[in-house]
N, C-alpha and C positions, 0 to 999 in steps of 0.2 A: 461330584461328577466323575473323579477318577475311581471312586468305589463301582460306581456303576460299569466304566467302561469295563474294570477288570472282573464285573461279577460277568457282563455278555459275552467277554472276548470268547472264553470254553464253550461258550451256548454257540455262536458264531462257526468254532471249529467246528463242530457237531454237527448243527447244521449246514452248512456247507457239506460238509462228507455227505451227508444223507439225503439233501437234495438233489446233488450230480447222481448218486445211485437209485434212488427213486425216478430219475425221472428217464431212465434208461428203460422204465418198467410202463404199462399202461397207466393212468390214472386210474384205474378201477383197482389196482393191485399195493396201493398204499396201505402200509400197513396201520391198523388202528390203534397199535400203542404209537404209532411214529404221528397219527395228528392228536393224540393225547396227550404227548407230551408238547409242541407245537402251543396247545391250549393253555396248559399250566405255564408254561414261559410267555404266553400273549399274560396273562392273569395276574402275572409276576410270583410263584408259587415256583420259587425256583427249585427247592428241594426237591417238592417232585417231580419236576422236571428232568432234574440232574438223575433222578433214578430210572426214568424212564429209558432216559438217552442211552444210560452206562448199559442196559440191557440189550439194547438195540444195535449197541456200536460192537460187534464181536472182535476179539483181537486179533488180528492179522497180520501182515507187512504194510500196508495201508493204512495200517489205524493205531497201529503202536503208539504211534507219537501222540496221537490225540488223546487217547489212557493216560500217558505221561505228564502232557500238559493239565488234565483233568485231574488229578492226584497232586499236581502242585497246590494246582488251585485250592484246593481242600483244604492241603497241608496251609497254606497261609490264610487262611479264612478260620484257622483252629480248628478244623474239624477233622481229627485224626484220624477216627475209626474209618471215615469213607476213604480216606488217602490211604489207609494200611491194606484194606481191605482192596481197591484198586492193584498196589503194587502187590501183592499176596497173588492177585489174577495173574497179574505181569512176571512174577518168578518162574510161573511153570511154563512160559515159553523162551523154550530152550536159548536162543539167539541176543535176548536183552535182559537173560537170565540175571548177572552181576549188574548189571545196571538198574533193575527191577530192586534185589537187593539191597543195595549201596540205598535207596532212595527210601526203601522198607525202614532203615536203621534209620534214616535220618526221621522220619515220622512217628519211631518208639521214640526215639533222644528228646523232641521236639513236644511229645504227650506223655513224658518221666518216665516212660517202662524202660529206666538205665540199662534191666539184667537182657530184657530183648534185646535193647540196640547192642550191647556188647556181644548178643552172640552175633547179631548179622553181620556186624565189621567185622570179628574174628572169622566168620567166613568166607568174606573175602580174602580179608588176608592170606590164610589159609590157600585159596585160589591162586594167588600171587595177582588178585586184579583188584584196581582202583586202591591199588596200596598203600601212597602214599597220604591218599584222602582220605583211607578208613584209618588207619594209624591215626591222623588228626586227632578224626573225630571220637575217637577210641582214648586217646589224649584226654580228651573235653570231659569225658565220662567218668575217667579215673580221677580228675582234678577234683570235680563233681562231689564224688563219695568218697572222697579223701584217701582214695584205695592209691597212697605213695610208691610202694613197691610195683605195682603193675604201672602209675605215671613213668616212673625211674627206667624199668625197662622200656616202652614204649616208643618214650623220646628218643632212647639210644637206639632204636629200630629206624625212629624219623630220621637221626644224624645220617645213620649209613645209605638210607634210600633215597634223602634227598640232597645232602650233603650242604645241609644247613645244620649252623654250628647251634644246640641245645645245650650248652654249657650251664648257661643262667639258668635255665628252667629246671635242668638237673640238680646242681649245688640247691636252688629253692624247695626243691621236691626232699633233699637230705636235709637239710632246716626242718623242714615239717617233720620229718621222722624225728627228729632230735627235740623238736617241743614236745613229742609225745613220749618222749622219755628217753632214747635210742641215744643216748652221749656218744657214741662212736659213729652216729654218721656225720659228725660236727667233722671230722677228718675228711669224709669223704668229700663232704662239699667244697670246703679248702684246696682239695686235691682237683676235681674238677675245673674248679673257679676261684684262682685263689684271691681275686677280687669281692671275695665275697663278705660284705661285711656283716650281712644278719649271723653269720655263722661264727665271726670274732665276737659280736656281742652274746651270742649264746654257751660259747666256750669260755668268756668269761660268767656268765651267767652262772655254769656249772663249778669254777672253779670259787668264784663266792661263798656258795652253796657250803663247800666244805674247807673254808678260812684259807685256799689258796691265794692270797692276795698278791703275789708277785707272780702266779701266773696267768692272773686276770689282767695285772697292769701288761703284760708283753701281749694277753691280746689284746684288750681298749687300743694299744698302744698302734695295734698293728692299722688300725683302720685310717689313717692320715696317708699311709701309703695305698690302701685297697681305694678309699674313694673320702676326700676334706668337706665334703657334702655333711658327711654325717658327723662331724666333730662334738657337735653337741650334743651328740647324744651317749658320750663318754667322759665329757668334763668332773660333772657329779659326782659318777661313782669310780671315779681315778681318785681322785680328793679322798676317798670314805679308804678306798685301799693303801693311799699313802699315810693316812691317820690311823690307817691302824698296824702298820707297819713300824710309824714311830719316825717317819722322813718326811715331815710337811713341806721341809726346804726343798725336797725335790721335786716335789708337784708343783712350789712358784717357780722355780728352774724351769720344768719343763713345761709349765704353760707360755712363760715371755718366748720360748721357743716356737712354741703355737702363732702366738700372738705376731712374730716379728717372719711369719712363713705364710701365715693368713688373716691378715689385719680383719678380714670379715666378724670373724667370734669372739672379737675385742667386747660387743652388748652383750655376750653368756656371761663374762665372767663378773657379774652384780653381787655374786654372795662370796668374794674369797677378796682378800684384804690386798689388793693392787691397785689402789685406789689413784694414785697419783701417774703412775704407767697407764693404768686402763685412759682415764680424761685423755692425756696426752698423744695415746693413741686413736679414741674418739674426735682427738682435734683434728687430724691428720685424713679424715674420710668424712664424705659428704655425711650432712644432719638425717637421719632417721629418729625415727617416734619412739623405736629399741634406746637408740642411744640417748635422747630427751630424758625419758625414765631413766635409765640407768646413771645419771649423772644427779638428777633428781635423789634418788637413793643414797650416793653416795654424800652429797649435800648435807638429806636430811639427820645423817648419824652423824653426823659432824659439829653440827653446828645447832644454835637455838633457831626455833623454825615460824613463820610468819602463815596466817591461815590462809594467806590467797595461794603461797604456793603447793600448800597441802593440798588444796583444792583444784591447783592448776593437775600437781600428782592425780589426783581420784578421777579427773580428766581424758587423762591420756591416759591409764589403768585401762579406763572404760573402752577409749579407742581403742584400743589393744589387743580388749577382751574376744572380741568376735571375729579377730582375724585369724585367716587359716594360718596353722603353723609346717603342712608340708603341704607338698606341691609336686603332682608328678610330670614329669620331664617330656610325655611321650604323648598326653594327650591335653595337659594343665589342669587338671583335677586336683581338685583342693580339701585340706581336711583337716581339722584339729589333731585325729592322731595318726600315728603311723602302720603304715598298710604296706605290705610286702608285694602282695599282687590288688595292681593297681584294681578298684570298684567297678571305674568308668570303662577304662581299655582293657582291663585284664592282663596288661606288661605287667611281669616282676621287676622288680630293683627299680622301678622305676619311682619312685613315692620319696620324693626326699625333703630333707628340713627346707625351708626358707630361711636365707642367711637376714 
């Protein structure tokens, strides 16, 4: 039913306009595409209908809006060529010139001709109108094609025109240059954002890479201060850098320090030999299914073992298995792995572990 209301509403406009002007006219002076088309929308032949109309309705000051409102229509029905082709009409009059365009670009964005829509917002922009909407949407395109360098400047264009802070989206945008190889915009994002922790795991990434182990551990290290969300996701390869360094003692040093700052990531640490600390601090916070297993584990290396409990383990293993392990903050989208720009919302930094 609301399909329908919204296919008549544009026919409605239409008609209405063309019946207040027709009927200023004789009845003999109707024109015969005007009950032609009349026919095809009694018929339900809306298509031709709509072509009848758009021919019949010329653009004016009077009828502007109605091209507009018809060219939406399009646009959300997926029918891009009639909505490009409408606002194409709509450019060459002078008056709703930029408005004509701005809506042109939104109908290439909308039918993937990216290289179109990026020239129409560059034309606006250019113009200095609807600037800080084509910026956006200019935004959206470069995300899009992973064209980084044109996101990087774009955002910093949204910062100054609307004086919303692009911080995160910037440091996120030097991340993505930096997986593609670019190790020195691991700096710039820091520099930006220095809460940025995808860019401490990437600078230690890089420092791995060529046996910098101590200055992977100062960044892993850094990220308790950027954001304790993500802690777990440095445990691992903190341990691999203190073993191979030849200081295991300081990775148990510095996890009880973890431990006694974020009693949360007390269930990460199942594979490192704290076995007696970790229970004790599992005793101290309510029962989770993390910490059932993880006590379970520690149990089974210990001692000789009875088949109901292995079984109760294979259990709770199972339950485990299908639950999402991050969770983003902005919209609660959930997901095994981890995702920098949320799926659901499209927020960055928002996608984090589940403690």
């Amino acid at each position: 039913m609301i399909d329908l209301l919204w296919l008549l509403l544009p026919f409605a406009v239409i008609s209405g306009w063309l019946t207040a002007r027709y009927q200023q006219q004789s009845a003999h002076s109707l024109s015969p595409d005007y009950i032609k088309g009349l026919n095809y929308l009694l018929n339900e032949e809306s298509n031709k209908a709509i072509e009848v109309f758009i021919k019949l309705v010329e653009v004016g000051d009077d009828t502007v809006e109605t091209h507009f409102a018809l060219a939406t229509f399009f646009r959300r029905r997926g029918e891009f060529h009639k909505a490009i082709r409408i606002h194409q009409n709509l450019s060459l009059y002078s008056d709703k010139r930029n408005k004509a365009l701005f809506e042109l670009g939104l109908d290439y964005h909308r039918a993937g001709l990216l290289d179109k829509a990026e020239q129409a917002f560059q034309k606006l922009i250019a113009s200095d109108s609807h600037h800080t909407l084509a910026l956006c949407q200019l935004l959206e395109i470069y995300q899009t094609v992973q064209d980084w360098e044109g996101a990087i400047s774009t955002a910093q264009q949204v910062e100054k025109t609307s004086h919303k802070s692009m911080h995160v989206n910037i440091a996120q945008y030097y991340c993505e240059q930096a997986e593609q190889g670019t190790e020195k915009a691991i700096q710039e994002a820091l520099k930006i954002d220095p809460n940025c922790v995808r860019a401490s795991l990437l600078e230690a990434k890089f420092a791995l890479k060529k046996d910098k182990y101590n200055l992977a551990i100062t960044a892993f290290q850094r990220v308790e201060q950027q954001n304790p969300a993500y802690l777990s996701e440095i445990i691992t390869p903190l341990q691999t850098c203190y073993q191979a360094i030849g200081k295991p003692e300081e990775f148990t040093y510095y996890l009880r320090l973890l431990v006694e700052r974020h009693p949360s990531i007390t269930s990460l640490l199942k594979d490192i030999d704290l076995d007696d600390f970790i229970i004790s601090k599992l005793q101290e916070q309510p029962p989770s299914l993390r910490g059932i297993k993880l006590i379970l584990d520690i149990t089974l290396s210990k001692t000789d073992t009875h088949k109901y409990v292995l079984l109760l383990k294979d259990m709770i293993t199972d339950l485990l298995k299908n639950k999402p392990v991050y969770q983003c903050t902005q919209c609660g989208f959930t997901a095994k792995m981890l995702y920098w720009q949320c799926p659901s919302c499209h927020h960055w930094n928002r996608h984090k572990p589940i403690s």
